[in-house]
C-alpha positions in Angstrom: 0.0 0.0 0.0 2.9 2.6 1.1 4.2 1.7 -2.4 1.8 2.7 -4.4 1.0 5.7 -2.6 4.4 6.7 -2.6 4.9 6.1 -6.5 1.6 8.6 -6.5 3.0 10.9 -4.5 6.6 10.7 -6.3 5.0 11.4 -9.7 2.9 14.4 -8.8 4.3 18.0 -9.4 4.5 20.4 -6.4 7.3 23.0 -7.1 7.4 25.0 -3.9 4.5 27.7 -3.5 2.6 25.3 -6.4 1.9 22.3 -4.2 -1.9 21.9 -5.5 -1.2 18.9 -6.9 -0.1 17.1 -3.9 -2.6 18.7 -1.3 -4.9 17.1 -3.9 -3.7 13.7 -3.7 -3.8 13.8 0.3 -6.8 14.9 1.1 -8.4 12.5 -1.1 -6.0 9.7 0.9 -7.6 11.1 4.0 -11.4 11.4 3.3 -12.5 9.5 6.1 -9.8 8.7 8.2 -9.7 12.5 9.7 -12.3 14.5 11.9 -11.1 17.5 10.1 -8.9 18.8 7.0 -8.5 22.5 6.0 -6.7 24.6 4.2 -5.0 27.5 5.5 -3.8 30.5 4.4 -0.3 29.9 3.5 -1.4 26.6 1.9 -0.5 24.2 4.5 -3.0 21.2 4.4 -3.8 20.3 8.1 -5.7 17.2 8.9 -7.0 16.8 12.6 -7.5 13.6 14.7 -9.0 15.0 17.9 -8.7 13.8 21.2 -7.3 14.9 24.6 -6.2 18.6 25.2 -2.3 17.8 24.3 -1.6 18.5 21.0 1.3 16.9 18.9 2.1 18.4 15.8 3.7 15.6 12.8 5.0 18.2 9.9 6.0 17.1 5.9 6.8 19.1 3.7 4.5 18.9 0.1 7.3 20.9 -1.9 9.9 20.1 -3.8 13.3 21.6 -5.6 12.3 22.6 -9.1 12.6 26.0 -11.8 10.6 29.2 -12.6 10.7 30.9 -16.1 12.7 34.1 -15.2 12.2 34.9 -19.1 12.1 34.3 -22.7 14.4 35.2 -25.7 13.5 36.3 -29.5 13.9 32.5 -30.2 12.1 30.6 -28.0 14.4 29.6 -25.6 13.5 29.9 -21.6 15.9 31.2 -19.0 15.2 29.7 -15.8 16.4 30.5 -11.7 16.6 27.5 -9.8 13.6 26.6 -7.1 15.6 25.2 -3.9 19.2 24.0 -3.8 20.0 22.6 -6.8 23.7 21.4 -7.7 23.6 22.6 -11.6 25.0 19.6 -13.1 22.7 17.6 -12.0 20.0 19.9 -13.2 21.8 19.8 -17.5 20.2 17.7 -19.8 16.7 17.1 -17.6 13.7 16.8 -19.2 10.9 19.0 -17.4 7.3 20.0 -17.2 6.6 23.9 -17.7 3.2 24.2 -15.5 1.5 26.9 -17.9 -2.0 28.4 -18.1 -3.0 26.4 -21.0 -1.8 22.8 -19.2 1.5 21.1 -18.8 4.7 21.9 -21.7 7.3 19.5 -21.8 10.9 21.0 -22.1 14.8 19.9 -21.7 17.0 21.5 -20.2 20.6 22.4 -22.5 23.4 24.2 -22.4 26.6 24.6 -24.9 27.4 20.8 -26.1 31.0 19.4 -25.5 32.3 19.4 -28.6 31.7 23.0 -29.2 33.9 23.6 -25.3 37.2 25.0 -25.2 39.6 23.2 -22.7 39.2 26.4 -20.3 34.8 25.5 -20.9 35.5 21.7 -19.9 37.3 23.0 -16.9 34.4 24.7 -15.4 31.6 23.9 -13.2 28.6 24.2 -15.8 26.2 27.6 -14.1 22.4 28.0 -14.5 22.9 30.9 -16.5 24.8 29.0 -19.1 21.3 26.5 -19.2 18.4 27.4 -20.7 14.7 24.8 -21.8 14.1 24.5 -25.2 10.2 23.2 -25.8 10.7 23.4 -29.7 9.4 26.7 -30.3 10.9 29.1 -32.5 9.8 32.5 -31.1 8.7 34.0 -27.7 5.1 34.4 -29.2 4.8 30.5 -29.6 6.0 29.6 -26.3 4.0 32.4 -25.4 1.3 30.6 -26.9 1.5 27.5 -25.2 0.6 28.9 -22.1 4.3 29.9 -20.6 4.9 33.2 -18.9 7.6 35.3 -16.4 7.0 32.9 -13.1 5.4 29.4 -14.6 6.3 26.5 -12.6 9.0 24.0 -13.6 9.6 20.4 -12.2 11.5 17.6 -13.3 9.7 15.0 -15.7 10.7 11.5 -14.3 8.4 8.5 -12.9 9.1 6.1 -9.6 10.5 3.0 -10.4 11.2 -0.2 -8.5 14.5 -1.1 -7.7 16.0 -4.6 -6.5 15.6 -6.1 -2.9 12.2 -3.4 -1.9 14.3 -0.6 -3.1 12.5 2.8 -4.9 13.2 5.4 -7.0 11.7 8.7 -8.6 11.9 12.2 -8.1 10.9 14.7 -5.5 11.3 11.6 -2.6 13.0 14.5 -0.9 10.2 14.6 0.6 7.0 12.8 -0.6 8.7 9.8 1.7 7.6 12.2 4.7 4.4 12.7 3.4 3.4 9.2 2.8 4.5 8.3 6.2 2.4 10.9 7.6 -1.1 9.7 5.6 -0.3 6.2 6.4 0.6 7.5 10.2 -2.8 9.5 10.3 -4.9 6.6 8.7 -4.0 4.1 11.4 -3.1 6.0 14.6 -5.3 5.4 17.7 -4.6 8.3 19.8 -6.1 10.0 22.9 -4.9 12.7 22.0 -5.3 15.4 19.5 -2.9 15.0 16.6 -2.6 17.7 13.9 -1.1 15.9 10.7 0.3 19.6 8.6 1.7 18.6 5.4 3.2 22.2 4.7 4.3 24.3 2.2 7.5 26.1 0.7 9.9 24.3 3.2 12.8 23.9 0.4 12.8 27.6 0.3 13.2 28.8 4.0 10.8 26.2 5.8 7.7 29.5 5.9 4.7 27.0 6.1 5.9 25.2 8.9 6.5 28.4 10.8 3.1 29.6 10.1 1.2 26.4 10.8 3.2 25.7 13.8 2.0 29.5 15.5 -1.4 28.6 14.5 -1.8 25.2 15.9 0.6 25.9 19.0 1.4 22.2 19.7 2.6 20.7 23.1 5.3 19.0 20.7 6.2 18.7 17.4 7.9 16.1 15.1 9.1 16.7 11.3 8.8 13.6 8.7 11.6 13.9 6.4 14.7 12.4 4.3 18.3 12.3 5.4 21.6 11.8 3.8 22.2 7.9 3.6 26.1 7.5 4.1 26.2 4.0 2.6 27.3 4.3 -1.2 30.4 4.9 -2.8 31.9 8.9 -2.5 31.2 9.3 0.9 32.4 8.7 4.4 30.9 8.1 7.5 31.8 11.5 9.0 29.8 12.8 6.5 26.7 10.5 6.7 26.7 7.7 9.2 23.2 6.8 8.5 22.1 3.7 6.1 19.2 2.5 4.1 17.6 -0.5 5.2 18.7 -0.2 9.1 15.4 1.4 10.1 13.9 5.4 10.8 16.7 7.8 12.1 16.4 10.6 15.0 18.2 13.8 14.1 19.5 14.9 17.6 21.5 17.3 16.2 21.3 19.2 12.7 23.4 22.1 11.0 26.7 21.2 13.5 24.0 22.7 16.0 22.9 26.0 13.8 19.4 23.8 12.9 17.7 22.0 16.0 18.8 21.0 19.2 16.3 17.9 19.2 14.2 18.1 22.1 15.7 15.1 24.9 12.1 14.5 26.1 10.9 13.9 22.6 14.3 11.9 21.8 13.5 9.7 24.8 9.7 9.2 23.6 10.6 7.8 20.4 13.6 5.8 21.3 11.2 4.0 24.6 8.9 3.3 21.8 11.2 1.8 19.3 12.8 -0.3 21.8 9.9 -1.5 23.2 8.0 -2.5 20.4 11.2 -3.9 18.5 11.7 -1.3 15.7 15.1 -0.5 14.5 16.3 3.1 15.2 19.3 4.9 14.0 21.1 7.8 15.6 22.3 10.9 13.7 24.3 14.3 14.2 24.3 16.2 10.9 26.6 18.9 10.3 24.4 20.2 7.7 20.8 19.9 6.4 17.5 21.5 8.4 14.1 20.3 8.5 10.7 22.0 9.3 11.8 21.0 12.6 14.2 23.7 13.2 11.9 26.4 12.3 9.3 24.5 14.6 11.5 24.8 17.9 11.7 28.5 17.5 7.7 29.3 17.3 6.1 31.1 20.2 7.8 30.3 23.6 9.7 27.3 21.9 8.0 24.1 20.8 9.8 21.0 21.5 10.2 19.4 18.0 12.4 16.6 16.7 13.0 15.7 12.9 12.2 11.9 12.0 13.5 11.1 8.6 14.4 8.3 6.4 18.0 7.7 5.2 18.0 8.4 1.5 20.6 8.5 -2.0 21.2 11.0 -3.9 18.7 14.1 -2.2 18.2 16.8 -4.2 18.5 14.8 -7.7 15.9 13.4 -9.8 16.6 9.5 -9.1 16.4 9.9 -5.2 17.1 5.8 -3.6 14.7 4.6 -0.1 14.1 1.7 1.1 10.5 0.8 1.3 11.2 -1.3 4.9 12.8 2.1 6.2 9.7 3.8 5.7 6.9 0.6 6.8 8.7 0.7 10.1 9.1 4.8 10.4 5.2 4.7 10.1 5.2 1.7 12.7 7.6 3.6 15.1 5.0 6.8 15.1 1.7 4.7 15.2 3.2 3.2 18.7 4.7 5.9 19.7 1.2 8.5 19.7 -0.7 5.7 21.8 2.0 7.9 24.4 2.9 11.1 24.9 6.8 12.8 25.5 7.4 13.1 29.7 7.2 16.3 30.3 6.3 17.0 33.9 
């Protein structure tokens, strides 16, 4: 079930500040399984399971890293600013979607072709401003035509796929893995008390939804579904990811070398009891870099204590983003068990 609805989710478009597509999907996941889902102002999607007066928050963020037409030339060739943080040479040679008025445009992305590079060209890091989409128009009036403007929308066109041995790939995991955790979690959570499931906006550009939800709701805690850096591939140490796919959930107790969140040691303790009582493998992490709705959380009103739960994941921040489906089933177990509870605060 979590596969399919994460292959949905995957596939959707939701460029940050455009996440109508996703909110879409979710609330039709929900109908049913909520006492109440709304909208608010900012766009965050909040979805209510009432109970008891103690309130904890789960954020996930709908967004993710994409493009926006900054403008069009004589020939038909769209100039683009990055949407999130994007390493550029990952971004060359994409195909995309350009979300116009008139319905979706497909594009690729292209630049100046090797054999055309001097040595000094090869040399350098490729920029965005030496990238540009091409949708096969000739002029500005026929891209104008097709529905693209100054500020369309533009994600990267690739579909989920199965890997071997329970293993998935697609884009935007980073971080529809957080918000299938969360429906699954709000679908089958029996709590006594009141759970606000916010699946929030914009996160990939400052983390503005969760801030606004968060001073809304006022919760008595907070946790952050997410995606980590898995350290278990080729290219990278253990000092700079110690985490692995297929060992289970991870706790962030520490994010940003200490410039993100301080994780909360009440929460901490909550969620480890609960793993190691009902048998669920947990993982441990300090990041020296990387924040997550979380940090913005822990920092609303008189301080909210928050913690980020997230899924060790290849390759963030690129179109063929790696999890491990187990990872996630037992992330969704860990928070299930863990809300029959509540962190000790007194």
């Amino acid at each position: 079930m979590v596969k399919e609805l994460l292959g949905k989710l995957s596939n959707a478009h939701g460029l940050s500040a455009s996440e109508g597509n996703v909110r879409a999907i979710i609330r039709e996941e929900l109908n049913g399984f909520v006492d109440e889902i709304y909208e608010d102002k900012m766009g965050n999607l909040v979805a209510v399971k009432k109970g008891d007066d103690f309130k904890i928050m789960i954020a996930s963020h709908m967004d993710e890293i994409g493009f926006m037409v900054q403008y069009i030339d004589e020939k038909g060739f769209i100039k683009f600013v990055p949407i999130g943080g994007w390493y550029n040479p990952v971004a060359y040679t994409q195909r995309v979607v350009l979300h116009g008025k008139k319905g979706q445009v497909t594009g690729v992305i292209g630049a100046k072709p090797p054999h055309v590079m001097t040595p000094e060209d090869r040399k350098k890091e490729i920029k965005t401003d030496d990238m540009f989409i091409d949708v096969g128009a000739t002029s500005e009036k026929e891209v104008n035509d097709l529905g693209i403007e100054i500020g369309t929308s533009i994600t990267i066109d690739r579909e989920y796929r199965l890997l071997a041995n329970n293993r998935l790939t697609g884009k935007a995991l980073d971080n529809r893995v957080g918000v299938a955790m969360l429906i699954e979690t709000l679908k089958q959570a029996k709590s006594p008390h009141t759970i606000y499931g916010v699946f929030t906006v914009q996160e990939e550009v400052g983390l503005k939804g969760a801030k606004v939800s968060a001073f809304a709701i006022e919760p008595d805690c907070a946790i952050a579904t997410d995606v980590t850096i898995s350290g278990d591939h080729p290219g990278i140490t253990k000092k700079e990811a110690s985490v692995e796919m297929g060992k289970g959930p991870v706790i962030a107790l520490v994010s940003a070398a200490g410039r993100g969140i301080m994780s909360d040691p009440r929460v901490t303790e909550w969620l480890r009891k609960t793993a190691e009582s009902n048998n669920i493998p947990l993982q441990l992490e300090v990041g020296d870099g990387g924040n997550t709705d979380a940090t913005i959380i822990h920092l609303v009103r008189d301080g909210i204590p928050s913690i980020p739960f997230q899924i060790a994941t290849r390759y963030i921040h690129s179109p063929i983003e790696v999890v491990d489906l187990t990872d996630i089933e037992e992330g969704i177990k860990l928070l299930v068990a863990a809300l029959k509870t509540k962190p000790a605060f007194n």
